[in-house]
KEKE-3310 file (N, C-alpha, C; in steps of 0.2 Angstrom, whole numbers, plus 5000, padded with zeros to 4 digits):
npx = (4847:4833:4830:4835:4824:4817:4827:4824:4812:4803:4794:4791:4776:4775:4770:4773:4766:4764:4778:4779:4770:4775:4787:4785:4778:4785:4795:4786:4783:4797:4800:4788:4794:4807:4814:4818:4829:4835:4833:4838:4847:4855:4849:4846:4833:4826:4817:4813:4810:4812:4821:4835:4835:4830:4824:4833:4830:4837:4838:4834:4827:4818:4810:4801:4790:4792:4802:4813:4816:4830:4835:4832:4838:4838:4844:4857:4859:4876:4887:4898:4917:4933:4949:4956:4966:4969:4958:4945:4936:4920:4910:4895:4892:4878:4869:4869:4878:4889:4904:4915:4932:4944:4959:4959:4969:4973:4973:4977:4968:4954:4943:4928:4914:4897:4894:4886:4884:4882:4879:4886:4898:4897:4894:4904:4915:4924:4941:4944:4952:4957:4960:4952:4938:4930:4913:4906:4889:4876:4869:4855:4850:4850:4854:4865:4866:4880:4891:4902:4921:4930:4942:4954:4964:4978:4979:4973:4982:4994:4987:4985:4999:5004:4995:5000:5015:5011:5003:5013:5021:5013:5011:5026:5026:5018:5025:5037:5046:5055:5058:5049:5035:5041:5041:5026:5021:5026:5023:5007:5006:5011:5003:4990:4996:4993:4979:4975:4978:4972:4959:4956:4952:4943:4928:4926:4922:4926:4940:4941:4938:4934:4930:4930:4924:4923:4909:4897:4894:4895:4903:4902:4897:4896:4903:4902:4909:4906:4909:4898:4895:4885:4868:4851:4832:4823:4807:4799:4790:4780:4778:4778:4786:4799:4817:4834:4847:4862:4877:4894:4910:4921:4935:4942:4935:4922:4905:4889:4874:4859:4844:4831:4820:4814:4823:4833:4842:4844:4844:4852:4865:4876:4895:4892:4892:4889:4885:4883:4878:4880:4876:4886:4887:4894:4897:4906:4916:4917)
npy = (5190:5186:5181:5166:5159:5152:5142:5133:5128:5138:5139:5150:5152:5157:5164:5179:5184:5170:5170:5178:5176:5163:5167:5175:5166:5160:5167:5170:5159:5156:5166:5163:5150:5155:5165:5180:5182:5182:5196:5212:5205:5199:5186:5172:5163:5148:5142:5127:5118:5104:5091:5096:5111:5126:5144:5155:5167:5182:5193:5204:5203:5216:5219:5206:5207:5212:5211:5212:5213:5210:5205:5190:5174:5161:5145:5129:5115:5113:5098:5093:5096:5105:5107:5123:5138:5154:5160:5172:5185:5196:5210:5211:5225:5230:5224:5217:5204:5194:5189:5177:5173:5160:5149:5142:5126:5119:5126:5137:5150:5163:5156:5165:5168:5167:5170:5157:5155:5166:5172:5165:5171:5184:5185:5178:5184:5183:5184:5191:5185:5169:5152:5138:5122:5123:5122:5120:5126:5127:5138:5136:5142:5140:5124:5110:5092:5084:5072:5060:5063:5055:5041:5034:5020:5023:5037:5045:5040:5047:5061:5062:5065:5075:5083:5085:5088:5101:5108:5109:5118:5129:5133:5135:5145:5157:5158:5168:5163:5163:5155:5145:5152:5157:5143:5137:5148:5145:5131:5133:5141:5131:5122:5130:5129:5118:5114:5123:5117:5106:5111:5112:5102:5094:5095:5107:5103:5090:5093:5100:5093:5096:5114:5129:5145:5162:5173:5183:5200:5199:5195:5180:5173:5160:5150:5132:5117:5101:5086:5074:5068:5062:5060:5067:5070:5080:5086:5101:5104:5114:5121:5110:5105:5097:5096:5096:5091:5089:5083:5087:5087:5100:5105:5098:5106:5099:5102:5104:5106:5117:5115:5119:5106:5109:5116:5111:5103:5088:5072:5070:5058:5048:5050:5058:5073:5090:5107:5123:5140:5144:5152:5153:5148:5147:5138:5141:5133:5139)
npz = (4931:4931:4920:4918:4927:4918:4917:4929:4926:4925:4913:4898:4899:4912:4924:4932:4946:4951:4955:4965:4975:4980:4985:4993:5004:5006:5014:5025:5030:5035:5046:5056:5059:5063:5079:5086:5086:5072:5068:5059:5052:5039:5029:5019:5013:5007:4990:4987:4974:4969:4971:4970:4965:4964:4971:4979:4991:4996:5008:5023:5039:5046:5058:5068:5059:5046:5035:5022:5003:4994:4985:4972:4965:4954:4958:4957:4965:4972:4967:4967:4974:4973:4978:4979:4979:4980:4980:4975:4983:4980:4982:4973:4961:4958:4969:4988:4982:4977:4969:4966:4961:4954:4950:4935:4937:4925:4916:4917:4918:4926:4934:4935:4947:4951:4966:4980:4994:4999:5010:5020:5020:5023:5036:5044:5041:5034:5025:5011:5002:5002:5002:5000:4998:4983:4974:4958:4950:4935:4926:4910:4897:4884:4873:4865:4864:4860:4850:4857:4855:4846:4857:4862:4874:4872:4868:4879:4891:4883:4885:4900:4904:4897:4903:4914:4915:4910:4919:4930:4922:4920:4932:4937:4928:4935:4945:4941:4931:4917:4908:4905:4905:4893:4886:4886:4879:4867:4866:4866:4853:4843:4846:4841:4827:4822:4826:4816:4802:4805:4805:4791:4788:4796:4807:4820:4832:4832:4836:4845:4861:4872:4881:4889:4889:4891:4891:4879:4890:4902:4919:4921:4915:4904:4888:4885:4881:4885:4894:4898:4912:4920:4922:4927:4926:4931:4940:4940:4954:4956:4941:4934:4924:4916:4920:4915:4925:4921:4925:4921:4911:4911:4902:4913:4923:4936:4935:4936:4926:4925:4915:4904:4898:4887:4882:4877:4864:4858:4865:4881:4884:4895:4891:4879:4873:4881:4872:4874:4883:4901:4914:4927:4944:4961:4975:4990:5003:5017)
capx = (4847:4827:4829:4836:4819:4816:4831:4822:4806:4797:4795:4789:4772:4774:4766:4777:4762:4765:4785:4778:4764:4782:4791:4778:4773:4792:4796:4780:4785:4803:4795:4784:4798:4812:4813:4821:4839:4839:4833:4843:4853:4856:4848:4843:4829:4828:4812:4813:4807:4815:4828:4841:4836:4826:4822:4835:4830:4841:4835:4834:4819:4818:4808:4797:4784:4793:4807:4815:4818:4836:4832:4832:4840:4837:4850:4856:4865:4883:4888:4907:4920:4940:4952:4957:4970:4969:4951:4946:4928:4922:4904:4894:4892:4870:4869:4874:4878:4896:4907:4921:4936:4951:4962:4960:4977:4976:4973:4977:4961:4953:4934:4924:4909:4891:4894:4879:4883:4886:4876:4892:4906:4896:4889:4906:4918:4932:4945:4942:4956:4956:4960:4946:4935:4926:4910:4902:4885:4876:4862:4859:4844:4851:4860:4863:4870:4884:4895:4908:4925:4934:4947:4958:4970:4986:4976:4972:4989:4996:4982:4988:5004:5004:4992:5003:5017:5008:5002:5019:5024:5010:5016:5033:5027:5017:5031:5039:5050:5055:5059:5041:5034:5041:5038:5021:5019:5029:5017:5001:5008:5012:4996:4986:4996:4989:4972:4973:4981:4966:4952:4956:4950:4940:4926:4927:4919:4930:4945:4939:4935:4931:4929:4926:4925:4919:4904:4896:4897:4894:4910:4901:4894:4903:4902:4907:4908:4909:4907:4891:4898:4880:4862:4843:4827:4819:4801:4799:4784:4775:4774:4777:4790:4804:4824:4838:4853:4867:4886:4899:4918:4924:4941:4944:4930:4917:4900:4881:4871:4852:4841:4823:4820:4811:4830:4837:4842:4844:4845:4858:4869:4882:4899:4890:4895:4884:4888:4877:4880:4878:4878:4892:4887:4899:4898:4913:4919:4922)
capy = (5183:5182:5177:5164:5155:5145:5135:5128:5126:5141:5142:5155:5154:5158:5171:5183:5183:5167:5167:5181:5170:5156:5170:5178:5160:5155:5172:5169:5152:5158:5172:5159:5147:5159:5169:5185:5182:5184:5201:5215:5202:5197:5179:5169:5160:5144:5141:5124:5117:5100:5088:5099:5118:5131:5149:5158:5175:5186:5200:5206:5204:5221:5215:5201:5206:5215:5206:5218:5208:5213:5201:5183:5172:5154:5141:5122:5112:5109:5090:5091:5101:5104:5113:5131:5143:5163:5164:5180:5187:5204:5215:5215:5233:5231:5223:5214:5197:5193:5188:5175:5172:5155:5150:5135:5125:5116:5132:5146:5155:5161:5156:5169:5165:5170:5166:5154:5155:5173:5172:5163:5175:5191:5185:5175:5190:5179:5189:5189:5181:5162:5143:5132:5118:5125:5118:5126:5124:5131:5136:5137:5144:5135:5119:5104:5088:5082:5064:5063:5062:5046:5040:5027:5021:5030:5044:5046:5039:5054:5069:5065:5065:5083:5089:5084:5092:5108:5110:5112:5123:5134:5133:5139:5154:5159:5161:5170:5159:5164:5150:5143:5157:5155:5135:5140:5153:5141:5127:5139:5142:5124:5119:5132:5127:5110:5113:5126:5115:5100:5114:5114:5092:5090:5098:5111:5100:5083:5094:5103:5091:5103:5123:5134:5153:5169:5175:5189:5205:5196:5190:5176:5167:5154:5144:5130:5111:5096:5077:5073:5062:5061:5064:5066:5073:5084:5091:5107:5105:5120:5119:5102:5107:5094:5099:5093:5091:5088:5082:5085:5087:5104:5107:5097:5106:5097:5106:5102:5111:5115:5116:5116:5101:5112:5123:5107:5100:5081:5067:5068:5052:5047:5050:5063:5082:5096:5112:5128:5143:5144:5155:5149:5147:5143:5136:5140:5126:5142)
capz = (4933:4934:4915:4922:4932:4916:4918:4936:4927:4922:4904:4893:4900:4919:4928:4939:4951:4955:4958:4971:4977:4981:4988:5001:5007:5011:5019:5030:5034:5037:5050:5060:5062:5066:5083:5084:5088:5068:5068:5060:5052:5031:5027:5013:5013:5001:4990:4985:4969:4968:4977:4965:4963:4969:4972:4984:4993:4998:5010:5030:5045:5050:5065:5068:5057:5042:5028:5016:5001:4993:4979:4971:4961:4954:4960:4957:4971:4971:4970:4968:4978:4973:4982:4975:4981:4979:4980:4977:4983:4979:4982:4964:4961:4956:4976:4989:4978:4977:4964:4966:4955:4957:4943:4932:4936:4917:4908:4918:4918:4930:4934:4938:4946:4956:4975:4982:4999:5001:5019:5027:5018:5028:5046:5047:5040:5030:5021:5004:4998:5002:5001:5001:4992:4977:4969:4954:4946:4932:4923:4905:4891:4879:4872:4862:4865:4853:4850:4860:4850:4847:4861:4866:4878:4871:4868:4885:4895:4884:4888:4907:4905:4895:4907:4922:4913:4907:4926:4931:4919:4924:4942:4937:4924:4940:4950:4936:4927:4910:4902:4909:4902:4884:4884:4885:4873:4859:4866:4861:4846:4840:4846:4837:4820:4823:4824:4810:4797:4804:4803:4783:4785:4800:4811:4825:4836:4832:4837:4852:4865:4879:4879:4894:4887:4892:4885:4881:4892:4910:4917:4923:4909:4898:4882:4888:4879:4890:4892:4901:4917:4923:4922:4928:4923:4937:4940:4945:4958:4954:4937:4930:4920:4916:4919:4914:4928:4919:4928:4916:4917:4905:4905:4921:4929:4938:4936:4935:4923:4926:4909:4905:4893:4880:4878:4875:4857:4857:4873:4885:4887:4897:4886:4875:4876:4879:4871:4877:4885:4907:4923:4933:4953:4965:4982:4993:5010:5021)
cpx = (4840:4826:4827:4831:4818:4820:4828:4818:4800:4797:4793:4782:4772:4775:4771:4773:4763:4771:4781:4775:4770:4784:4788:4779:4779:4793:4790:4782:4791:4799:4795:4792:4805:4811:4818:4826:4841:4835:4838:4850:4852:4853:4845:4840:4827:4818:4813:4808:4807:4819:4836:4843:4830:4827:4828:4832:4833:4838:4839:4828:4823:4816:4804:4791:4785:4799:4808:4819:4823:4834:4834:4835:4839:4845:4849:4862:4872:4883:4895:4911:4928:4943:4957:4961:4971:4962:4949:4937:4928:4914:4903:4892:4880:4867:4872:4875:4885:4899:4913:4926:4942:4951:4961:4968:4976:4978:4977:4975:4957:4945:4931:4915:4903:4893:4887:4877:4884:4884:4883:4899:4901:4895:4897:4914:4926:4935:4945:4945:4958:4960:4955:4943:4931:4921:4906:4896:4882:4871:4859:4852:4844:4855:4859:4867:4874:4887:4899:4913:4928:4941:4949:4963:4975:4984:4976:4976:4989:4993:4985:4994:5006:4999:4997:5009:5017:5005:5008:5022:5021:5013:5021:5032:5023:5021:5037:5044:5051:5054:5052:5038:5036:5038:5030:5018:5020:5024:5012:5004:5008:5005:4990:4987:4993:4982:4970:4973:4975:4960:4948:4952:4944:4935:4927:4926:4923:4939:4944:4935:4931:4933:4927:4927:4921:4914:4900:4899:4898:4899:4906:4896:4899:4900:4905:4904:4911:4906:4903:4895:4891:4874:4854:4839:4823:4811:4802:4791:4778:4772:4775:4783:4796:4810:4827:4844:4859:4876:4891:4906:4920:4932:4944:4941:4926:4912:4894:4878:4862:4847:4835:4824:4819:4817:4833:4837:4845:4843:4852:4860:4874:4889:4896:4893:4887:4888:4880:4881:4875:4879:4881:4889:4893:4897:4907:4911:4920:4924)
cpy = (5180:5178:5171:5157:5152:5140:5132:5127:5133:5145:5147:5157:5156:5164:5174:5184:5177:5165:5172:5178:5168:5161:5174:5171:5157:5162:5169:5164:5153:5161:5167:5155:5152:5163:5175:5188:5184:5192:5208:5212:5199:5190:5178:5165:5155:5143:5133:5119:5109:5097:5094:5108:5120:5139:5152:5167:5176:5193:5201:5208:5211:5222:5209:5199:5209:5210:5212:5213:5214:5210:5193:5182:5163:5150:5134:5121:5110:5103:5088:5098:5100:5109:5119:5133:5148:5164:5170:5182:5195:5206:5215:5224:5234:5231:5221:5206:5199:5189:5183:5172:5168:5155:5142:5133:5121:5122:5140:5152:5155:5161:5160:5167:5168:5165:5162:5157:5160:5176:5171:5166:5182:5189:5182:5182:5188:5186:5187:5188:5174:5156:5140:5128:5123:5122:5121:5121:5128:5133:5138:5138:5139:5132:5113:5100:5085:5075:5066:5062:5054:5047:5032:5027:5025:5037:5048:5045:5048:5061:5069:5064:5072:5086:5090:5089:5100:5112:5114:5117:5130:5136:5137:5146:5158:5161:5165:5168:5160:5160:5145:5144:5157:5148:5135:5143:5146:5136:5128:5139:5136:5123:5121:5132:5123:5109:5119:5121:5109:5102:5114:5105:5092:5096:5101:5106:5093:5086:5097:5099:5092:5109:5124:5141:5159:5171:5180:5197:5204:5192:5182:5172:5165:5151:5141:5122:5107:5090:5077:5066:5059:5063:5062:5070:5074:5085:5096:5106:5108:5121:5114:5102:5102:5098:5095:5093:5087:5089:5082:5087:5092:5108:5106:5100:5105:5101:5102:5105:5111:5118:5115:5111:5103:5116:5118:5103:5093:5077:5067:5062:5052:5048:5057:5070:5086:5102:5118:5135:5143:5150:5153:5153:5143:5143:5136:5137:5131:5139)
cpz = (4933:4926:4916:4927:4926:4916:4922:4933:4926:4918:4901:4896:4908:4918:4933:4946:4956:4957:4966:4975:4981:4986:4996:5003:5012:5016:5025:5035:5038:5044:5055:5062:5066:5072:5081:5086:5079:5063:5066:5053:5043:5031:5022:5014:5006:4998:4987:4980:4966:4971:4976:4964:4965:4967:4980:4983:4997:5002:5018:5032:5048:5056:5063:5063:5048:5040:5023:5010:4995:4987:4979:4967:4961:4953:4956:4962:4966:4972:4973:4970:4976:4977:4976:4979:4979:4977:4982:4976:4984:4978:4977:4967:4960:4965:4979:4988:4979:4972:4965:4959:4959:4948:4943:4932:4928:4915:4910:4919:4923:4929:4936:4941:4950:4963:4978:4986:5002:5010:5022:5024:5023:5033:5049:5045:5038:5026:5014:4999:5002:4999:5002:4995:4987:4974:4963:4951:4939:4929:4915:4903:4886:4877:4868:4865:4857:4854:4852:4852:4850:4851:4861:4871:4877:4873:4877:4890:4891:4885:4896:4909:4903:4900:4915:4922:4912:4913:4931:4928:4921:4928:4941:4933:4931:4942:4946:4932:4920:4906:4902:4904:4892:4884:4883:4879:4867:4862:4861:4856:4842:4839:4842:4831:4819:4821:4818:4805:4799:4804:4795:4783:4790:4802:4817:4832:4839:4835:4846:4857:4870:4879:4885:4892:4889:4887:4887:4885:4900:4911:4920:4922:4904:4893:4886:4880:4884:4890:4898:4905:4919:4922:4925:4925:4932:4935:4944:4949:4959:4947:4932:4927:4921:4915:4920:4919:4927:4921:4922:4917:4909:4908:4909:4927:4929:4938:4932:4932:4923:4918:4908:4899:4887:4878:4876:4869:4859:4865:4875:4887:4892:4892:4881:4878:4874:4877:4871:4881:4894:4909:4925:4941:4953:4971:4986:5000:5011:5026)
residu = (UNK:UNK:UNK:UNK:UNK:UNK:UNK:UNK:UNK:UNK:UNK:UNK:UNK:UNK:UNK:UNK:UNK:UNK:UNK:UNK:UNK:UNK:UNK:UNK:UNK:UNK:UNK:UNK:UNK:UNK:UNK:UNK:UNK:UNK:UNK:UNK:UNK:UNK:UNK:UNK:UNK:UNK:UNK:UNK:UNK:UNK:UNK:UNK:UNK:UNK:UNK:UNK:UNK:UNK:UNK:UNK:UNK:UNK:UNK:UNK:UNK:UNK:UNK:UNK:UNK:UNK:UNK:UNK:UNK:UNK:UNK:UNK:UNK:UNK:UNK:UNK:UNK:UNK:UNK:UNK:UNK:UNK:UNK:UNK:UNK:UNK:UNK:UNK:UNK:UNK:UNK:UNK:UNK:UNK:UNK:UNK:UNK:UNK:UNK:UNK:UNK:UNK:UNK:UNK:UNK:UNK:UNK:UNK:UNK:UNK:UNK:UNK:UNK:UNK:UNK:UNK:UNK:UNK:UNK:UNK:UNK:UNK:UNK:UNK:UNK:UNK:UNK:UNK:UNK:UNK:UNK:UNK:UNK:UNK:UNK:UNK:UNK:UNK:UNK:UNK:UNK:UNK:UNK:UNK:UNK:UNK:UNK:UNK:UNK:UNK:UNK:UNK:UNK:UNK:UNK:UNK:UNK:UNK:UNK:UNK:UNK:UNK:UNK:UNK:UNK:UNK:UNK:UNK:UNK:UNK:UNK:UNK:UNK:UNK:UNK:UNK:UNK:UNK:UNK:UNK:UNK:UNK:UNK:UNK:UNK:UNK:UNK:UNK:UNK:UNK:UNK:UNK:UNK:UNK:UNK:UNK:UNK:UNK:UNK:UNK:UNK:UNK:UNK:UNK:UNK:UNK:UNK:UNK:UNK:UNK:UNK:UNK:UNK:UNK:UNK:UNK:UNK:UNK:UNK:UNK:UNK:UNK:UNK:UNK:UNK:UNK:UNK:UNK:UNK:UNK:UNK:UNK:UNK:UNK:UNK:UNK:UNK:UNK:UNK:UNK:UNK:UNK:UNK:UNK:UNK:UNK:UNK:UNK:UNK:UNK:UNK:UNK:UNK:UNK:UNK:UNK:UNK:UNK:UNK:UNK:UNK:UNK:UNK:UNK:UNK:UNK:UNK:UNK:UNK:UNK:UNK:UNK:UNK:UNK:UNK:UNK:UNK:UNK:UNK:UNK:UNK:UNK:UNK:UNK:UNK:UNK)
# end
């Protein structure tokens, strides 16, 4: 994950001294401000770098005067929250970081993702299967920006009239419905002739409007491609560094992607897709 710190803002030339330098100086501050009611006890400590992204530490004040740092990891705020049903949280096996998993209702699939707030799933002691809002972020090494595809009204009445459709069907193959269940399959299958027989004419890209795909060996990295809802251009405060936070909508999930400007191939617009590979955060509403 400390890959990872250039997406906030520390490129290729940062010094590991000074994330430590950042990390000492917040502990310290933490320290002084807190009494010793939270003695004993797991907290995370935020280093922030920007309105948008930051340095989380993860540790425990052993007393007053000592901090045991478990580890870190670089963050981007959550903007937007949906509601989920069967969320599933689970202890990684390296520390204690945690892992949540819900399911895409268009696709089916389930999100797996890095938990932000993993402080308020231990001190408050939820069961780690849930309903609650969900908001993911993310953070990326590398990516370009692409054209969107060409749309028009029809196009778009019918995409949410098939997505309204293809939710429900989901629903029922869930609850184990056979015939669900095959309509599906035969769907997939149509739908994969389609874009075979228009890969032999057209672009990958002109076909595929949005993607979220597992990648690699980490379950909680994705290719994704997605339409760019939103954007700004951050400083990191430390070292100058310009980043990209990028709002876009893949697959019908909302999420922000945080990126240094030097990993990034072209300008981000509004309407435009990015296509790159993230870390998936999540924030859960417990």
């Amino acid at each position: 994950m400390h890959n990872y710190l250039r997406a906030v803002g520390f490129g290729k030339g940062y010094i590991k001294p000074l994330i430590k330098a950042l990390i000492n100086r917040a502990i310290e501050k933490y320290k002084i401000e807190n009494s010793g009611d939270i003695v004993g006890k797991m907290v995370e400590i935020y280093v922030q770098l920007n309105t948008e992204m930051g340095i989380a530490i993860h540790g425990e004040l052993l007393n007053k005067e000592e901090f045991e740092i478990e580890y870190y990891y670089p963050y981007v705020k959550v903007k937007n929250y949906t509601l989920y049903e069967n969320i599933t949280l689970e202890k990684s096996v390296g520390n204690y970081s945690f892992k949540g998993s819900c399911e895409n209702g268009n696709t089916g699939i389930s999100i797996i993702f890095y938990l932000q707030n993993d402080i308020d799933y231990i001190n408050n002691k939820f069961p780690n299967r849930l309903t609650a809002e969900v908001g993911f972020s993310g953070l990326s090494l590398g990516g370009r920006i692409v054209l969107p595809v060409e749309e028009n009204r029809e196009y778009y009445e019918f995409y949410q009239k098939k997505k309204m459709n293809r939710n429900k069907t989901i629903e029922s193959a869930r609850k184990g419905d056979e015939t669900a269940i095959e309509n599906i399959t035969i769907e997939e299958m149509n739908d994969m002739n389609k874009q075979t027989l228009r890969l032999k004419k057209e672009d990958i890209l002109s076909i595929v409007e949005s993607s979220f795909m597992p990648y690699g060996m980490e379950c909680d990295r994705y290719g994704v491609v997605g339409k760019i809802l939103n954007y700004e251009t951050l400083i990191n405060k430390v070292t100058k560094e310009e980043i990209y936070n990028i709002t876009m909508n893949c697959n019908d999930v909302i999420m922000n992607i945080g990126i240094n400007k030097s990993d990034l191939i072209g300008e981000p617009k509004i309407n435009r897709r990015f296509i790159g590979t993230v870390w998936l955060q999540g924030n859960v509403k417990f």
